[in-house]
BALOBA-1460 file (C-alpha; in Angstrom, 3 decimals):
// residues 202
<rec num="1" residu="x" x="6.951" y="14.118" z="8.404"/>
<rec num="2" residu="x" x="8.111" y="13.657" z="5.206"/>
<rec num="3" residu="x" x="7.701" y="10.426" z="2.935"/>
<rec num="4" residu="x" x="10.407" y="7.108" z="4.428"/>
<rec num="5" residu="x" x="13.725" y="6.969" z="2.119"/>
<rec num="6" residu="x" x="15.591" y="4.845" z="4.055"/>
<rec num="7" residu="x" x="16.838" y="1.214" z="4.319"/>
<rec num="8" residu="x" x="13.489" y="-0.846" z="3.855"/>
<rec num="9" residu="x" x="14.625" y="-3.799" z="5.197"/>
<rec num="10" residu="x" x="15.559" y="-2.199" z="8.788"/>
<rec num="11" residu="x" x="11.925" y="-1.058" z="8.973"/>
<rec num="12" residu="x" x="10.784" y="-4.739" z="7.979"/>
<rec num="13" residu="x" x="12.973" y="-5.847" z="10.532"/>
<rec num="14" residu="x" x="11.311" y="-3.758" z="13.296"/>
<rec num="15" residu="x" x="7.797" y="-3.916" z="12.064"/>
<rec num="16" residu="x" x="7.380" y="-7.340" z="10.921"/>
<rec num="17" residu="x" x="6.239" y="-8.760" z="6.880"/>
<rec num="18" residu="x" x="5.158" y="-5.275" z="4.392"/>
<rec num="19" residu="x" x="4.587" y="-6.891" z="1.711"/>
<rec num="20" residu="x" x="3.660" y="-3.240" z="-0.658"/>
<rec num="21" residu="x" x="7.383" y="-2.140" z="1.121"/>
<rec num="22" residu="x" x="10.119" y="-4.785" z="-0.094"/>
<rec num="23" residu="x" x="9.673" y="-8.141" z="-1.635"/>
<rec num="24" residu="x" x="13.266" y="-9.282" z="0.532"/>
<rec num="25" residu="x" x="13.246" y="-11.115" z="3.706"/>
<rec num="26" residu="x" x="15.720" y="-9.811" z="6.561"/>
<rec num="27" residu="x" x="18.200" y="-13.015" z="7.376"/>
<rec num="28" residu="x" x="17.532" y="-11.065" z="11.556"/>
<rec num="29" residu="x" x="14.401" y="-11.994" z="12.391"/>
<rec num="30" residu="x" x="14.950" y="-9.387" z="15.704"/>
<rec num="31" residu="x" x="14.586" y="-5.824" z="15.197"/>
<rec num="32" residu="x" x="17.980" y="-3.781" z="14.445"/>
<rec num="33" residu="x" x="20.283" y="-1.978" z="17.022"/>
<rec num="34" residu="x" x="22.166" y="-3.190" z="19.918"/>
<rec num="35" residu="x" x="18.888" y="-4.124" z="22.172"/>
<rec num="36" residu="x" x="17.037" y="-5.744" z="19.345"/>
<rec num="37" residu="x" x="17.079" y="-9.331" z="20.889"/>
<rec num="38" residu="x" x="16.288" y="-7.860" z="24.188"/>
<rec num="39" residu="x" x="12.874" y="-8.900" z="24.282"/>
<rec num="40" residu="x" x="10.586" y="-5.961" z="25.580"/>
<rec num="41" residu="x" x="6.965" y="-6.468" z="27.165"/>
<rec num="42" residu="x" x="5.549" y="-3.809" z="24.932"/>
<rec num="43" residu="x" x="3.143" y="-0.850" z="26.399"/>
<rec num="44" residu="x" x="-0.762" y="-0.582" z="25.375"/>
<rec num="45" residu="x" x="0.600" y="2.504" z="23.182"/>
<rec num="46" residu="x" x="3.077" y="1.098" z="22.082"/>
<rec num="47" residu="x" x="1.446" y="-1.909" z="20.455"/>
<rec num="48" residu="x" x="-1.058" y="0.603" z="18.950"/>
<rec num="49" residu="x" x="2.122" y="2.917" z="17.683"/>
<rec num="50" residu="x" x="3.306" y="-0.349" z="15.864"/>
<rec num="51" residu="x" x="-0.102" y="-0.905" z="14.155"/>
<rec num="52" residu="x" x="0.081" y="2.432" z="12.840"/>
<rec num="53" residu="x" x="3.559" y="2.898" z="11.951"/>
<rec num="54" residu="x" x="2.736" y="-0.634" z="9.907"/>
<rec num="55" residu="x" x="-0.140" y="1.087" z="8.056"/>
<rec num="56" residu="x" x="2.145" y="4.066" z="7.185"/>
<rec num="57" residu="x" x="5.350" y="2.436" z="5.925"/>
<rec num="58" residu="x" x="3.352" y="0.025" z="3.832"/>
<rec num="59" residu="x" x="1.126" y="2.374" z="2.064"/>
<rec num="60" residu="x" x="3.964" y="5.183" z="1.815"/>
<rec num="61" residu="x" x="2.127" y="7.557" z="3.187"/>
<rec num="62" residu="x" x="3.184" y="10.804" z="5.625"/>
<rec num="63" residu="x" x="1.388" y="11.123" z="9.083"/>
<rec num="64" residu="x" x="-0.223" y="13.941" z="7.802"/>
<rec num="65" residu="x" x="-2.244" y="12.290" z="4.699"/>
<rec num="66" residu="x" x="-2.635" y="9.150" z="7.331"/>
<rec num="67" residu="x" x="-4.437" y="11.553" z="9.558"/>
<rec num="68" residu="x" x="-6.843" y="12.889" z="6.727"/>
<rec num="69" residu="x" x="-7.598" y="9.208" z="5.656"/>
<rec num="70" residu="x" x="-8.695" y="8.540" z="9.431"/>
<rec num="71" residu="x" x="-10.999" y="11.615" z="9.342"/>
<rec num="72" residu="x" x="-12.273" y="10.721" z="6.421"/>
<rec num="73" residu="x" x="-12.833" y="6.983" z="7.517"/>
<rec num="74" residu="x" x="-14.769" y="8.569" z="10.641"/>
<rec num="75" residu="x" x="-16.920" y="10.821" z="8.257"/>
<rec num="76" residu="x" x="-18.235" y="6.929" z="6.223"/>
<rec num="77" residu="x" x="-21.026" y="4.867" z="8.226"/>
<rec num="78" residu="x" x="-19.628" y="1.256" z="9.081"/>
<rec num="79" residu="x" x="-16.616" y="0.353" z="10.350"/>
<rec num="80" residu="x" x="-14.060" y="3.374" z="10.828"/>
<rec num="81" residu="x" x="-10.835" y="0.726" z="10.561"/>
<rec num="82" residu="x" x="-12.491" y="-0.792" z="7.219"/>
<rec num="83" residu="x" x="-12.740" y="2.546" z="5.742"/>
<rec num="84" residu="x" x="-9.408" y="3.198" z="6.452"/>
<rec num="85" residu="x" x="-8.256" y="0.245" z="4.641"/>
<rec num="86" residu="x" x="-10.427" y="0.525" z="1.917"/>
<rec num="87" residu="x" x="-9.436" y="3.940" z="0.899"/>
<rec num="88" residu="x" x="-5.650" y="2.781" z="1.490"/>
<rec num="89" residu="x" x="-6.213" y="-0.044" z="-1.011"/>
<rec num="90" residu="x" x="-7.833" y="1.794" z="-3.543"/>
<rec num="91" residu="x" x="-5.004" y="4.431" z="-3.814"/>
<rec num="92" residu="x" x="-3.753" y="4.267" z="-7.175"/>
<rec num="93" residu="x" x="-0.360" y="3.174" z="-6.535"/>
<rec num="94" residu="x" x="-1.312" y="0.478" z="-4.422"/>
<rec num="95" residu="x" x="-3.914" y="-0.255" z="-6.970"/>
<rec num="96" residu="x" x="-1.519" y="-1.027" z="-9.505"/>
<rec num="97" residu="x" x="0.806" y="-3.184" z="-7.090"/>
<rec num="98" residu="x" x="-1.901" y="-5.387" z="-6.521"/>
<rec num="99" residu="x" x="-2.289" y="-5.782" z="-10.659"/>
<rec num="100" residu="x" x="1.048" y="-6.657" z="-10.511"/>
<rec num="101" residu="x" x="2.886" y="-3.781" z="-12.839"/>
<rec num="102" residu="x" x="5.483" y="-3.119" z="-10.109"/>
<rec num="103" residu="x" x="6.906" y="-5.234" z="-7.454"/>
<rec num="104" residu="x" x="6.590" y="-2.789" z="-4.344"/>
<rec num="105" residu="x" x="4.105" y="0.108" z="-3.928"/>
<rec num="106" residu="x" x="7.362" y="2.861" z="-4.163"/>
<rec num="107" residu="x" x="7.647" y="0.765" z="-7.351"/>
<rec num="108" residu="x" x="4.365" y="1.767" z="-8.149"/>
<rec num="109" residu="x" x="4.417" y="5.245" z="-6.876"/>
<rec num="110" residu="x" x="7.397" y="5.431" z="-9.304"/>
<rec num="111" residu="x" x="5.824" y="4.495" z="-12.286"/>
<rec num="112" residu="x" x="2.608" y="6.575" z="-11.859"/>
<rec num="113" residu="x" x="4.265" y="9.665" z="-10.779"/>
<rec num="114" residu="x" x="6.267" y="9.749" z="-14.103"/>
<rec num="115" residu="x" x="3.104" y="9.580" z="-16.451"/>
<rec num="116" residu="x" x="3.044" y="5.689" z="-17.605"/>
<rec num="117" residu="x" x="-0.535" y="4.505" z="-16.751"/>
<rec num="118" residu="x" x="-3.577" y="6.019" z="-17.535"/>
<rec num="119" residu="x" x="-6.803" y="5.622" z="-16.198"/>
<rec num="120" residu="x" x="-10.157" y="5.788" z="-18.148"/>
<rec num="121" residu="x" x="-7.878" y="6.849" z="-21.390"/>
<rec num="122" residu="x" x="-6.422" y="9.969" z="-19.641"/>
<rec num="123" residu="x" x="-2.891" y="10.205" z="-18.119"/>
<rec num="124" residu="x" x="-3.204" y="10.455" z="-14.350"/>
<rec num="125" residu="x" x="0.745" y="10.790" z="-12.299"/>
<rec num="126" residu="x" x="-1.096" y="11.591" z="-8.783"/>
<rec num="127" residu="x" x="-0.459" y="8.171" z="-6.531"/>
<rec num="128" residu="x" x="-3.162" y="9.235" z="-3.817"/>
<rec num="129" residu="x" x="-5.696" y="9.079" z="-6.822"/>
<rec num="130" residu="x" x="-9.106" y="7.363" z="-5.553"/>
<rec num="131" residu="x" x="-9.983" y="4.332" z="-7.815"/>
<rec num="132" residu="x" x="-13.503" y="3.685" z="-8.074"/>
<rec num="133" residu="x" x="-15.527" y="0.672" z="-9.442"/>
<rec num="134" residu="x" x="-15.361" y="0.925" z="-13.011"/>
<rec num="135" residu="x" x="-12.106" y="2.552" z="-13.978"/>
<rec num="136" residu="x" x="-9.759" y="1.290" z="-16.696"/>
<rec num="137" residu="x" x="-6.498" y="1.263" z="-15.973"/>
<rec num="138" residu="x" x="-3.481" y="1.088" z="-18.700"/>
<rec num="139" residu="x" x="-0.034" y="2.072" z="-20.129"/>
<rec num="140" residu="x" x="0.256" y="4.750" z="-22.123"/>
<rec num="141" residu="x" x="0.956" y="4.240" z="-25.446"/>
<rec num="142" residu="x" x="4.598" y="4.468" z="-26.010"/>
<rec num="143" residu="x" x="7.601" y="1.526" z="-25.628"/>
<rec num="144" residu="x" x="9.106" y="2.538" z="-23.051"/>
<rec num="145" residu="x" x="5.931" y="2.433" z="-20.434"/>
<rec num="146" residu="x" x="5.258" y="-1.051" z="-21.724"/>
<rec num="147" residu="x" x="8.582" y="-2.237" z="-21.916"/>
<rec num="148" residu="x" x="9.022" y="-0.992" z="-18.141"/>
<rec num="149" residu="x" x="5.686" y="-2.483" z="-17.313"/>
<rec num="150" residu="x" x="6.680" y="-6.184" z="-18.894"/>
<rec num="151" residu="x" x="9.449" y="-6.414" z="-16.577"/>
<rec num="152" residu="x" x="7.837" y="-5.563" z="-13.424"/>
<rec num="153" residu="x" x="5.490" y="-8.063" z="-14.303"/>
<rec num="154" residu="x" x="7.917" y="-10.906" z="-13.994"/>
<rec num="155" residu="x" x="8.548" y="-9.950" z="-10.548"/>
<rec num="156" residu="x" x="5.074" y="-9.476" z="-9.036"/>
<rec num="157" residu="x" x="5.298" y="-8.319" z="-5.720"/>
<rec num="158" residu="x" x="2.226" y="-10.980" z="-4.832"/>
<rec num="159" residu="x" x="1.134" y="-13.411" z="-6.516"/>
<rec num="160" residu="x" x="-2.980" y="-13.761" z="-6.020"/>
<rec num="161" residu="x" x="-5.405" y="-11.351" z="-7.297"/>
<rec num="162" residu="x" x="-7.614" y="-9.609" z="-5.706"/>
<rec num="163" residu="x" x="-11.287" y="-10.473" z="-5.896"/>
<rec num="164" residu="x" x="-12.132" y="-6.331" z="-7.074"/>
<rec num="165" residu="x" x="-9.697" y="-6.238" z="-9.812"/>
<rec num="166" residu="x" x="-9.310" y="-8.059" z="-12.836"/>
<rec num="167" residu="x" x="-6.279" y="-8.023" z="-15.692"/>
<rec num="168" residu="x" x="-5.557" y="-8.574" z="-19.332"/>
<rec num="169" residu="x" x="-2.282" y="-9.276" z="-19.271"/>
<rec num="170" residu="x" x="-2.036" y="-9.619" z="-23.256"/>
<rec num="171" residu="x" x="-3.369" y="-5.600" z="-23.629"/>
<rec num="172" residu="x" x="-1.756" y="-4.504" z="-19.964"/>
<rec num="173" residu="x" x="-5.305" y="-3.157" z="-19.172"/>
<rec num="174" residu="x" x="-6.735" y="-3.873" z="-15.779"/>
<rec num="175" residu="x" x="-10.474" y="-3.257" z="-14.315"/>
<rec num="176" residu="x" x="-11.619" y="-2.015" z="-11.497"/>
<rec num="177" residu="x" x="-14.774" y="-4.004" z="-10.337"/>
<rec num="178" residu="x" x="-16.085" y="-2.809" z="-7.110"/>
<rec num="179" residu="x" x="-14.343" y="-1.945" z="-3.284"/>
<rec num="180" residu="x" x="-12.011" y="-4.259" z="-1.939"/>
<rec num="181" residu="x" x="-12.975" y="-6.810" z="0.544"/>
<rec num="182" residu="x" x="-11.087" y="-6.949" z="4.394"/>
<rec num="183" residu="x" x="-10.027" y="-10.372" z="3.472"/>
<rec num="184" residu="x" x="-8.030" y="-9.608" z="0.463"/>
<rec num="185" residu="x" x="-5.939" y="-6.950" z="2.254"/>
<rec num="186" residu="x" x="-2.321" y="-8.698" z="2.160"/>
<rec num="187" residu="x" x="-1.243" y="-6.744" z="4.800"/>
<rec num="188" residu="x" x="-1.587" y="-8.820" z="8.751"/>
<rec num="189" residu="x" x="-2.731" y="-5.236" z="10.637"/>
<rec num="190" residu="x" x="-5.156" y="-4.697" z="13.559"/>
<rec num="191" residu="x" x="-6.994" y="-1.454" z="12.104"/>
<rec num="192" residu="x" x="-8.890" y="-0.869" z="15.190"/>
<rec num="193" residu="x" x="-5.709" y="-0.286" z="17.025"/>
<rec num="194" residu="x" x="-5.231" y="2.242" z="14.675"/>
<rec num="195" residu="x" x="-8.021" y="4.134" z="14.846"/>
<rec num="196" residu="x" x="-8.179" y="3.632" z="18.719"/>
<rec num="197" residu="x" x="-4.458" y="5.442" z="18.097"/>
<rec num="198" residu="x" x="-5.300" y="8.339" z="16.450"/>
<rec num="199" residu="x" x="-8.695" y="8.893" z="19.239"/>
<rec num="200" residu="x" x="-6.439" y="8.987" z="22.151"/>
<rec num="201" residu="x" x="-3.931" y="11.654" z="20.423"/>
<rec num="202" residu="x" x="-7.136" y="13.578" z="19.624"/>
């Protein structure tokens, strides 16, 4: 299934707060279409579908890279769900949402898929990209990255910063500093019901 393109806010609707999908807030708290206000005693896989389908539309990614991050979280000792969350988080797009150069993660995506950030000096436009402790990451230098950059920034998509990263906002240059911690992941998800998901469809 093919990256989400539609209206953001109907997914927010249904799913409840992404903050790395849209910075609005739906005036419907309910979920869209004729039975949204019907209220629905949801199934076991159905609460575990909505965990998922939160993971997915927040990170922007397809079922079928969601899948490979879950095998890959199985393959790491510790905590399968963690895992998973850390090696969402320390995509590059979401990386550089959490710096605050772009106000959503398609913002993001945006911006690194058309060459404007480097990382360690080198121009990287791959979104899934794996940050690791110690990478530098920057706008390349030309105006129009860092003009585009300076104007995300006054719209941050959240306003803390996480404990891993760190950013000069004067130079646009921001650090990574180790793995991110489960407390500083802004999204309110139940990654065990995730994984338990994805080992009953096995």
């Amino acid at each position: 299934m093919a990256r989400y393109r539609g209206p953001r806010l109907r997914v927010v609707r249904r799913l409840g707060e992404l903050p790395g999908l849209s910075r609005k807030n739906p005036r419907r708290k309910y979920p869209p279409g004729q039975h949204g206000q019907a209220r629905k005693k949801k199934s076991e896989y159905g609460i575990r579908l909505e965990e998922k389908q939160k993971l997915r539309f927040n990170y922007g990614v397809s079922e079928k890279q969601l899948v490979r991050y879950v095998r890959k979280a199985r393959r790491v000792s510790g905590s399968t769900g963690q895992a998973l969350l850390e090696l969402l988080e320390m995509r590059l797009d979401n990386t550089i949402f959490r710096l605050g150069m772009a106000g959503t993660i398609p913002g993001a995506r945006q911006l690194v898929s058309h060459g404007h950030l480097t990382v360690n000096g080198r121009v990287v436009d791959i979104p899934s990209y794996q940050c690791r402790p110690g990478d530098v990451i920057g706008v390349r230098n030309r105006e129009s990255s860092k003009n585009l950059v300076v104007r995300n920034m006054e719209y941050p998509g959240l306003a803390s910063l996480p404990s891993h990263l760190e950013f000069d906002k004067d130079n646009l240059v921001g650090k990574v500093n180790g793995m991110v911690e489960r407390e500083w992941v802004a999204l309110q998800i139940n990654e065990l019901m995730v994984v338990e998901y994805y080992s009953r469809m096995a």
